[in-house]
C-alpha positions in Angstrom: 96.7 89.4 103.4 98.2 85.9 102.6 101.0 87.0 101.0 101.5 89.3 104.0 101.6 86.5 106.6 103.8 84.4 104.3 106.3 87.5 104.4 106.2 87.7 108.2 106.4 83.6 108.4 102.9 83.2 110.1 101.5 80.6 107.3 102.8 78.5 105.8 103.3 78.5 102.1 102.2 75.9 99.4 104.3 73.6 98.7 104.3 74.8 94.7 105.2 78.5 95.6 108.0 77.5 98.1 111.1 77.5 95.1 109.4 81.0 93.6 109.2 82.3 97.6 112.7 81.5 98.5 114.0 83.8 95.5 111.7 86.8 95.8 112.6 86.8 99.6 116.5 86.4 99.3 116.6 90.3 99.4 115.0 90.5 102.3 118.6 89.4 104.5 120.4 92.6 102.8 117.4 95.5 103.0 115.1 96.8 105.2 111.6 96.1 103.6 108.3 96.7 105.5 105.2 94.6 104.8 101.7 95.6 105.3 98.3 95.5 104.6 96.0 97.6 103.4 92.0 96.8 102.4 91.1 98.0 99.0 88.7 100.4 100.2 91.5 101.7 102.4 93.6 102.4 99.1 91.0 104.9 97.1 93.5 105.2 94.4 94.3 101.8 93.8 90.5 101.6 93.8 89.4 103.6 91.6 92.4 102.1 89.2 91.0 98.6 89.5 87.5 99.9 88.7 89.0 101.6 85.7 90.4 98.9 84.1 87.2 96.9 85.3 85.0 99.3 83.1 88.1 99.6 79.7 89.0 95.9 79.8 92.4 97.2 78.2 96.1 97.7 79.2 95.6 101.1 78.5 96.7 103.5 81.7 95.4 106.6 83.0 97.4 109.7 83.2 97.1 111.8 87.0 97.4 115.0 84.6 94.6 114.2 82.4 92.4 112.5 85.0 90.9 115.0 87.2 89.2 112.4 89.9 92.3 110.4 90.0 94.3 113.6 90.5 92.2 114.7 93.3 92.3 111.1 95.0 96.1 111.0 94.5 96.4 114.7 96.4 93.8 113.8 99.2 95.9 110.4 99.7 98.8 112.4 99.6 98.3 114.6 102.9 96.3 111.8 104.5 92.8 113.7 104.1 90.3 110.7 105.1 87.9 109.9 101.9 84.4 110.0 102.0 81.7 108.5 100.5 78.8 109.9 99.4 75.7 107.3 98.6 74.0 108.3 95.2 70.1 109.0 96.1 
């Protein structure tokens, strides 16, 4: 979220990030780039990524085709088809 607001100038940036800020941000004068943000549990793949790599500790990466939950999440986040969780009893 703080890297949001620093894109739509609302707070105001460290003094140690302003060099690295000005050239990430040149870009913005010549393209149309839209900046938002989204909660993790909002993002289910992104989640379920982090939690991934959380449980292999490794670069490795995971492959949609060869990951059926993934796959599934990927579809369902696809055609905007709301996630649901299920508590484990």
């Amino acid at each position: 979220m703080l890297a949001v607001n620093w894109f739509h100038n609302t707070a105001s940036i460290p003094w140690f990030l302003q060099k690295w800020w000005r050239q990430i941000h040149k870009p913005k004068e010549y393209l149309y780039i839209q900046c938002i943000h989204i909660y993790r549990e909002g993002n289910y793949p992104a989640d379920y990524l982090s939690k991934k790599g959380m449980i292999f500790k490794s670069n490795g990466a995971v492959h949609k085709e060869n990951d059926k939950a993934f796959k599934q999440l990927l579809h369902a986040d696809r055609e905007n088809i709301p996630y649901v969780r299920h508590a484990k009893q």
